[in-house]
C-alpha positions as a Markdown table, in Angstrom:
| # | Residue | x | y | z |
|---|---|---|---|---|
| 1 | Unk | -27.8 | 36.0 | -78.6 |
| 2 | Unk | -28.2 | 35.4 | -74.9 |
| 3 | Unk | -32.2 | 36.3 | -75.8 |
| 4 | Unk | -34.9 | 34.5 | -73.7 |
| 5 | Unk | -38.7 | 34.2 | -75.2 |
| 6 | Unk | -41.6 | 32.5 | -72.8 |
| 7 | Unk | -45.0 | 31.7 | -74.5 |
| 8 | Unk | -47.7 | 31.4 | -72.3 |
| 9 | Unk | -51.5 | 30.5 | -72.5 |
| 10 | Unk | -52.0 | 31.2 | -68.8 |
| 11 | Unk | -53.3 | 35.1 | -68.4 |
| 12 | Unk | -52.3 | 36.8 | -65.1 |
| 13 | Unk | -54.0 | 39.3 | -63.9 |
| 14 | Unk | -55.7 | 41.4 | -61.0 |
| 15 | Unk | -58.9 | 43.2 | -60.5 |
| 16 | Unk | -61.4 | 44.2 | -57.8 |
| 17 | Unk | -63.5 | 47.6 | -56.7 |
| 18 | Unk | -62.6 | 51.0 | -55.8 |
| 19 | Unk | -65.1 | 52.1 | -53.0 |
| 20 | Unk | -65.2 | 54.2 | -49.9 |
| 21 | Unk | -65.1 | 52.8 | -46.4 |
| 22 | Unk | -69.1 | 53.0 | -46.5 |
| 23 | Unk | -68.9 | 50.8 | -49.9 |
| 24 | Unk | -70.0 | 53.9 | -51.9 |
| 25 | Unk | -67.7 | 53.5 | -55.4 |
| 26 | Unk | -65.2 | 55.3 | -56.6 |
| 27 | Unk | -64.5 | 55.9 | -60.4 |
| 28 | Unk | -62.8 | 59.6 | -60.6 |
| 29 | Unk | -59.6 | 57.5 | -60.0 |
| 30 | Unk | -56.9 | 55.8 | -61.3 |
| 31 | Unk | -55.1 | 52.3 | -60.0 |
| 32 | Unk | -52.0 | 51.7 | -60.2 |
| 33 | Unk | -49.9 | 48.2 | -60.4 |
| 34 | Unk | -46.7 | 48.0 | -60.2 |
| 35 | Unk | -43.5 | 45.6 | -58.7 |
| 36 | Unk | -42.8 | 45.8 | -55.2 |
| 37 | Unk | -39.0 | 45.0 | -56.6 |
| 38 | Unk | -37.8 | 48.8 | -57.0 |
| 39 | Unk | -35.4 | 47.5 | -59.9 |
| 40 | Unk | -38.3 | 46.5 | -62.2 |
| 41 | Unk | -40.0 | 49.8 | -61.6 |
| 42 | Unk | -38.0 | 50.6 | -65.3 |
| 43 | Unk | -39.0 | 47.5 | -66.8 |
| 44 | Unk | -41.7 | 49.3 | -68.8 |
| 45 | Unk | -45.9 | 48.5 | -69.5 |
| 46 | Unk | -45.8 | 45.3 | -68.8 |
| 47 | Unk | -45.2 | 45.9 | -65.0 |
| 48 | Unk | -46.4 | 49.0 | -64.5 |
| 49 | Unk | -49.3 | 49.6 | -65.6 |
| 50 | Unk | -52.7 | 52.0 | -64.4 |
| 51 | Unk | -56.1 | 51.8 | -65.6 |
| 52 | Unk | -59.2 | 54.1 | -64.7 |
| 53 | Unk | -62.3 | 51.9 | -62.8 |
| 54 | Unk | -65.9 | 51.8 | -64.3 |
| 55 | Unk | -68.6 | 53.8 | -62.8 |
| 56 | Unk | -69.0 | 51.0 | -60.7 |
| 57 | Unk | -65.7 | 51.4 | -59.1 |
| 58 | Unk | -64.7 | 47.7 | -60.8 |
| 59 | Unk | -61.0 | 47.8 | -62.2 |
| 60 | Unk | -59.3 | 44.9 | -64.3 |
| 61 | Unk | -55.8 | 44.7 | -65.0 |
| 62 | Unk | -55.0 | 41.3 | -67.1 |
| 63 | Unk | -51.8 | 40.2 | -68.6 |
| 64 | Unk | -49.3 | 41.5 | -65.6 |
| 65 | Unk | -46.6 | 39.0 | -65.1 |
| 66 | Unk | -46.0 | 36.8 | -62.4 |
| 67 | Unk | -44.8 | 38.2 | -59.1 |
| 68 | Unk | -45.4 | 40.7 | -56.1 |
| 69 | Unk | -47.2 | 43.9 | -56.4 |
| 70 | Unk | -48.3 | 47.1 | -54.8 |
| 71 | Unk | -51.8 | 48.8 | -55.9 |
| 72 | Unk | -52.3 | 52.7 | -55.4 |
| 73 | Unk | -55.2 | 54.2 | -56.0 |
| 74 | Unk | -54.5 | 58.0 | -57.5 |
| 75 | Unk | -57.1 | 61.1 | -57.5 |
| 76 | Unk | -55.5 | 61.8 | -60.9 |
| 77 | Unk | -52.4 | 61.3 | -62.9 |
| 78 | Unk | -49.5 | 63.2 | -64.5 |
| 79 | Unk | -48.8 | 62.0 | -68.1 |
| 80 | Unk | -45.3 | 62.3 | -67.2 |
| 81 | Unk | -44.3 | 61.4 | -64.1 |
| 82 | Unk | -47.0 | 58.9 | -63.1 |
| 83 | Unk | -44.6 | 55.9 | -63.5 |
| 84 | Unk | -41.4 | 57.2 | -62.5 |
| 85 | Unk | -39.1 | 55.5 | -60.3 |
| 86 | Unk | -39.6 | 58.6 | -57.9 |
| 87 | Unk | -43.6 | 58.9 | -57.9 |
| 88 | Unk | -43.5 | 54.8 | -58.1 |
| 89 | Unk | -41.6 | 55.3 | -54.1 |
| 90 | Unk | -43.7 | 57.9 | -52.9 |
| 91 | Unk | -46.7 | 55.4 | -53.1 |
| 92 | Unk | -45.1 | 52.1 | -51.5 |
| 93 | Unk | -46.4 | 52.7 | -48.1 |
| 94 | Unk | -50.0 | 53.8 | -48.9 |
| 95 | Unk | -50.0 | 50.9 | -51.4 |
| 96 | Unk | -51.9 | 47.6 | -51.2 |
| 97 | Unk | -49.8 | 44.8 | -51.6 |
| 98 | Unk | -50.2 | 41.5 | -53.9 |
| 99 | Unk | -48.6 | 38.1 | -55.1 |
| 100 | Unk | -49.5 | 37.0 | -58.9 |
| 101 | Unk | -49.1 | 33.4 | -59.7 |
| 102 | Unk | -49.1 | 32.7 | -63.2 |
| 103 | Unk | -52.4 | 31.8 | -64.5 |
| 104 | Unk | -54.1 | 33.4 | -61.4 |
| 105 | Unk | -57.0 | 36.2 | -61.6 |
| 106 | Unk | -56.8 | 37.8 | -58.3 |
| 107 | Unk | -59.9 | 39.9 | -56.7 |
| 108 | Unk | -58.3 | 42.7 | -54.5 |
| 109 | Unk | -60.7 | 45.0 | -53.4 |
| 110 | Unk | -59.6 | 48.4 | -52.5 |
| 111 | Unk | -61.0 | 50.9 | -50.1 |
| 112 | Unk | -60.4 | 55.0 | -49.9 |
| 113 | Unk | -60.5 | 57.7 | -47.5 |
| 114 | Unk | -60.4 | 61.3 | -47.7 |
| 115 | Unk | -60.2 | 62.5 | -51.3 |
């Protein structure tokens, strides 16, 4: 009871480069998406989610639902921590932030400094 299912046909979902401020890529990475709402930080894969970029820096991240997002960009990640509600805060303010419509494909490029 009290169960709501939505079907969809519409695929939501964000992608873009990883390069250096001189546009060189960056690959030896990981991205990271995940809700800019602290409560949904629990909510499992379908919100937070990480992927590693191509060679060519190029990252793609489909089938995220609808709604406001931050993107980190990690040197490397820890199989069990990575997604936790207190490694998910530490990254807020060096994070890139984007709104998913549904249906939308958004580009967001991402640039990083240092290591």
């Amino acid at each position: 009871t009290d169960v709501e299912l939505t079907f969809t046909d519409q695929h939501t979902g964000v992608s873009g480069v990883i390069a250096t401020a001189a546009g060189a890529p960056v690959f030896a990475c990981y991205v990271v998406v995940f809700p800019a709402d602290p409560a949904l930080w629990a909510a499992g894969y379908r919100r937070v989610r990480h992927q590693r970029p191509a060679t060519n820096g190029r990252f793609v991240i489909d089938d995220v639902p609808p709604g406001d997002y931050f993107l980190a960009v990690l040197p490397d990640l820890d199989p069990l921590s990575w997604n936790s509600p207190e490694m998910l805060g530490s990254l807020v303010e060096r994070s890139t932030r984007v709104t998913l419509r549904e249906g939308e494909r958004k580009i967001q490029d991402l640039r990083v400094t240092g290591r």
